[in-house]
Backbone as CSV, one residue per row, in Angstrom:
resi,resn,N_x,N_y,N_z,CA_x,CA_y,CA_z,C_x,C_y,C_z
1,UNK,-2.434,-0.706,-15.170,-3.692,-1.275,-15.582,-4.705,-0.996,-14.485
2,UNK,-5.843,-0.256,-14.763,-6.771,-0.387,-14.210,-8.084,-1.188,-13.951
3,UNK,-8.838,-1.752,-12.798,-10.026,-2.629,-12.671,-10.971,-2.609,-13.865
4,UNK,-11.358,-3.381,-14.267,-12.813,-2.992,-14.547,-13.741,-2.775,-13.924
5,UNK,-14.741,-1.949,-14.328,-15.835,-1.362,-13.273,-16.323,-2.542,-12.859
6,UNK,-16.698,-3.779,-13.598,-17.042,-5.110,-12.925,-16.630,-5.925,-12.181
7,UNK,-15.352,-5.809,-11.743,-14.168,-6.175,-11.348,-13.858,-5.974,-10.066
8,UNK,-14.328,-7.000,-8.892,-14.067,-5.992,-7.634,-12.632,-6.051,-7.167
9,UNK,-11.937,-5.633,-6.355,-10.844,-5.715,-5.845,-10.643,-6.506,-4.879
10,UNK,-9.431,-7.089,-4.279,-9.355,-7.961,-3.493,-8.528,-7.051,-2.310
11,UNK,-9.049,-7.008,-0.907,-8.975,-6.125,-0.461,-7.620,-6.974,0.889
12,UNK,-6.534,-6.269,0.992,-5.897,-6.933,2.065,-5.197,-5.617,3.281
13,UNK,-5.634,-6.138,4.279,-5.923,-5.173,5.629,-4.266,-5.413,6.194
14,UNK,-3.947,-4.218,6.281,-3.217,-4.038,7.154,-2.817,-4.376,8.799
15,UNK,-2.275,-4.403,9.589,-2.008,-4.802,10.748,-1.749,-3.728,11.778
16,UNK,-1.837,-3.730,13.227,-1.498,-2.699,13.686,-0.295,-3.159,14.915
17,UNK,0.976,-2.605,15.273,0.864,-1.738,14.502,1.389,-2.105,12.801
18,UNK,1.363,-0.958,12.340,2.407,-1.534,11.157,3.620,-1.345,10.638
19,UNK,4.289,-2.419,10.995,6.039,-2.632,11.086,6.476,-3.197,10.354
20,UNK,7.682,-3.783,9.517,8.122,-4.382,9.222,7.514,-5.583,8.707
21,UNK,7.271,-6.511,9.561,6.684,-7.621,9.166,4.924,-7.697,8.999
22,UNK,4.526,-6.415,9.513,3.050,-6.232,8.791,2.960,-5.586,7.367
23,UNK,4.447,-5.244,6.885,4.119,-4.842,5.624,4.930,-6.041,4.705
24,UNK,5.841,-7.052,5.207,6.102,-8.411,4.911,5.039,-9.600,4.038
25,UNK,4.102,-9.072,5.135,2.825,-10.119,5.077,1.802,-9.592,4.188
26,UNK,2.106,-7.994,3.463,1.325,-7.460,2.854,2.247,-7.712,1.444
27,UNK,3.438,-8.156,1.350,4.171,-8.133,0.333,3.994,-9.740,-0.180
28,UNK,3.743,-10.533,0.838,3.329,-11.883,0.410,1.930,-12.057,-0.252
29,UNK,1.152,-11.785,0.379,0.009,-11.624,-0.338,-0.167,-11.047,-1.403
30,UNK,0.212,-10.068,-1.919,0.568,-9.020,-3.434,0.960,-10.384,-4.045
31,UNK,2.444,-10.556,-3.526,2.738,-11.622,-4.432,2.113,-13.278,-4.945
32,UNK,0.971,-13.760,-3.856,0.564,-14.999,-3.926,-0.768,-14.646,-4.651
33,UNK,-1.497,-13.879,-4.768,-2.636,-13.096,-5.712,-2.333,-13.120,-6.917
34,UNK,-3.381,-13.678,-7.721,-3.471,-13.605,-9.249,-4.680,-12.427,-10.154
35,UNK,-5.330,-11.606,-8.768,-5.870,-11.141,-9.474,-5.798,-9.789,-10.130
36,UNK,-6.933,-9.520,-10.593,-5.990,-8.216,-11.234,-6.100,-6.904,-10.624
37,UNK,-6.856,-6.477,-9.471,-7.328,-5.172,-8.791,-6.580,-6.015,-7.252
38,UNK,-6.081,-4.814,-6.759,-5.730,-5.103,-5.122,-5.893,-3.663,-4.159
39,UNK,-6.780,-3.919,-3.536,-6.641,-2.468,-2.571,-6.076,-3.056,-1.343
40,UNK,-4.939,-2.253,-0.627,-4.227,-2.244,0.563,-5.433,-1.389,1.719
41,UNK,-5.808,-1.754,2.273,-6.276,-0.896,3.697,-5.640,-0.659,4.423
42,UNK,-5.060,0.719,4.774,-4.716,1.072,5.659,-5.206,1.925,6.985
43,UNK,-6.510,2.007,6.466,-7.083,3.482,7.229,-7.202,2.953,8.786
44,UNK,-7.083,1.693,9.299,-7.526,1.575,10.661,-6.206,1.297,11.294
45,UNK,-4.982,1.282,10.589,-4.024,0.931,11.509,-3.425,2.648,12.305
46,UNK,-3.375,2.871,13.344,-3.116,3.903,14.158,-1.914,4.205,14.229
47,UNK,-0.137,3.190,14.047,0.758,3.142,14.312,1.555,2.569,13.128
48,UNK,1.950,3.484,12.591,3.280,3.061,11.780,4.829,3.096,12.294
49,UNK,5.294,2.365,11.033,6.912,2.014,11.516,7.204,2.839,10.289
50,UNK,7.867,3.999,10.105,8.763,4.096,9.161,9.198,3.287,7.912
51,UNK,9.991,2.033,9.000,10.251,1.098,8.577,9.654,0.256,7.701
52,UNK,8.574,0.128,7.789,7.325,-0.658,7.298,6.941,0.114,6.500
53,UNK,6.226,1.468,6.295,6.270,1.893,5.764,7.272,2.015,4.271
54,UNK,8.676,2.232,4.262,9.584,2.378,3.368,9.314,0.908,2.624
55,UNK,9.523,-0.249,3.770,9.013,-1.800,2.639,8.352,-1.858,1.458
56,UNK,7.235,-1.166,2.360,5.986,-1.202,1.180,6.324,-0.142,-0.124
57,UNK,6.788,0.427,0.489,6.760,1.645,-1.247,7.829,0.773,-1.907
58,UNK,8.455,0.100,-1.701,9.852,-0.936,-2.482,8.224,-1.929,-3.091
59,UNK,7.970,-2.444,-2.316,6.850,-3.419,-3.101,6.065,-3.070,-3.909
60,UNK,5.317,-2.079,-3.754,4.480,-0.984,-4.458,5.285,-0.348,-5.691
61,UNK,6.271,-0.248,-5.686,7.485,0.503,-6.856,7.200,-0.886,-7.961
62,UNK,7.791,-2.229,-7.119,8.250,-3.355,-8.212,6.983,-3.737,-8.430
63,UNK,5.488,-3.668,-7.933,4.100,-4.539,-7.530,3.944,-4.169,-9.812
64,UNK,3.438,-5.399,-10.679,2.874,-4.819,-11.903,1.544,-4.590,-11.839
65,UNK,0.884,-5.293,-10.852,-0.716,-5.168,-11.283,-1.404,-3.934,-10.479
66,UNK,-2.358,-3.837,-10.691,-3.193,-2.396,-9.962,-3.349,-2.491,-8.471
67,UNK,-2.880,-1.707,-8.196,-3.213,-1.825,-6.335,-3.409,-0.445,-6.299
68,UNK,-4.506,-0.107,-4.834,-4.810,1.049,-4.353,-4.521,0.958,-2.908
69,UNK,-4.208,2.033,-2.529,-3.464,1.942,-0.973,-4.456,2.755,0.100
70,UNK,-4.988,2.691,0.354,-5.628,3.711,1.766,-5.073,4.050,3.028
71,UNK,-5.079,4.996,3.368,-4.778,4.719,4.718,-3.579,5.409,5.551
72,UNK,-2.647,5.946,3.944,-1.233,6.626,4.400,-1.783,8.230,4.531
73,UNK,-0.527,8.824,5.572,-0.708,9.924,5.655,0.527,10.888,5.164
74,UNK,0.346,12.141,5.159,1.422,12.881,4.646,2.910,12.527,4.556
75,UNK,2.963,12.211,5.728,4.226,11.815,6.400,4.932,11.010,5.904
76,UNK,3.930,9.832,4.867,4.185,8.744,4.642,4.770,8.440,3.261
77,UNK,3.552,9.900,2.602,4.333,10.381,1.387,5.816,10.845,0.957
78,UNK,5.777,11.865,2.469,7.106,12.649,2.058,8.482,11.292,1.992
79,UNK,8.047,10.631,3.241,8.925,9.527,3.655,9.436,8.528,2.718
80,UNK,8.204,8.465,1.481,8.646,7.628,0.399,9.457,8.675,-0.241
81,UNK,9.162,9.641,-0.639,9.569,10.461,-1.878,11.377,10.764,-1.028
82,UNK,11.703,11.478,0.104,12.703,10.813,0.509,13.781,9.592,0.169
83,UNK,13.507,8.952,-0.027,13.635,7.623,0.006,13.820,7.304,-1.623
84,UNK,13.405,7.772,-2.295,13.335,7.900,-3.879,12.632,7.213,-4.399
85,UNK,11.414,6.488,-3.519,10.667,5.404,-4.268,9.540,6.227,-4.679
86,UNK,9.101,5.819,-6.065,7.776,6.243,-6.218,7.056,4.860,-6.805
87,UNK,6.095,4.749,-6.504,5.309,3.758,-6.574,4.549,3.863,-7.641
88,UNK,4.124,3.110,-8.634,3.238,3.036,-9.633,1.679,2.610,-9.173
89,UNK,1.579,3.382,-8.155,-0.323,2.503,-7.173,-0.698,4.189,-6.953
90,UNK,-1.920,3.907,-7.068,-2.947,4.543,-6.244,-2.870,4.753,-4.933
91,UNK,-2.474,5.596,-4.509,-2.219,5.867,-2.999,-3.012,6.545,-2.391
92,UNK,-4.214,7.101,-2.442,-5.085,7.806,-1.814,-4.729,8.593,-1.472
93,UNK,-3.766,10.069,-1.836,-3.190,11.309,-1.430,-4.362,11.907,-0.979
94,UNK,-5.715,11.761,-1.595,-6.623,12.262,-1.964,-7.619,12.187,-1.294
95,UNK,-7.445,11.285,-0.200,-7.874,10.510,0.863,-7.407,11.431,2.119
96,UNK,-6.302,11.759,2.629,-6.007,12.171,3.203,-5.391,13.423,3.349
97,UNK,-5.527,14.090,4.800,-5.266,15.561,5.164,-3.996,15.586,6.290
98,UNK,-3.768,14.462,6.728,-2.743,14.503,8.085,-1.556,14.671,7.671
């Protein structure tokens, strides 16, 4: 399901770095939200965990409502697809060159 154009998104920021429990706290929030658009920011965190990383594409796989992700880089892609998760979100591939 996508936003409506009227519809803003509810935007929840990432942590730096981002580990484990910064993508924990991004999985709580998904889940305590009722609304219907969610964009993830990622673009300012400098340091990922793998780890954290892989969380989130598990959350993002099971997440039903619309979320958009910013912020990941190549790496992050391959790392999910690895991993066998594919996520039903907007991930900003499109966004990024790294």
């Amino acid at each position: 399901m996508h936003p409506s154009t009227s519809t803003a998104a509810r935007v929840i920021r990432g942590d730096d770095p981002f580990d484990l429990a910064a993508a924990q706290r991004i999985a709580r929030a998904l889940a305590a939200g009722g609304e219907e658009a969610v964009e993830v920011d990622l673009r300012h965190v400098r340091v990922f965990h793998d780890h954290g990383v892989a969380y989130l594409g598990e959350v993002l796989a099971a997440f039903v409502g619309w979320v958009s992700v910013r912020g990941l880089r190549q790496h992050h892609f391959r790392l999910l697809r690895y991993l066998g998760i594919s996520p039903g979100a907007n991930l900003g591939a499109e966004d990024e060159a790294a």
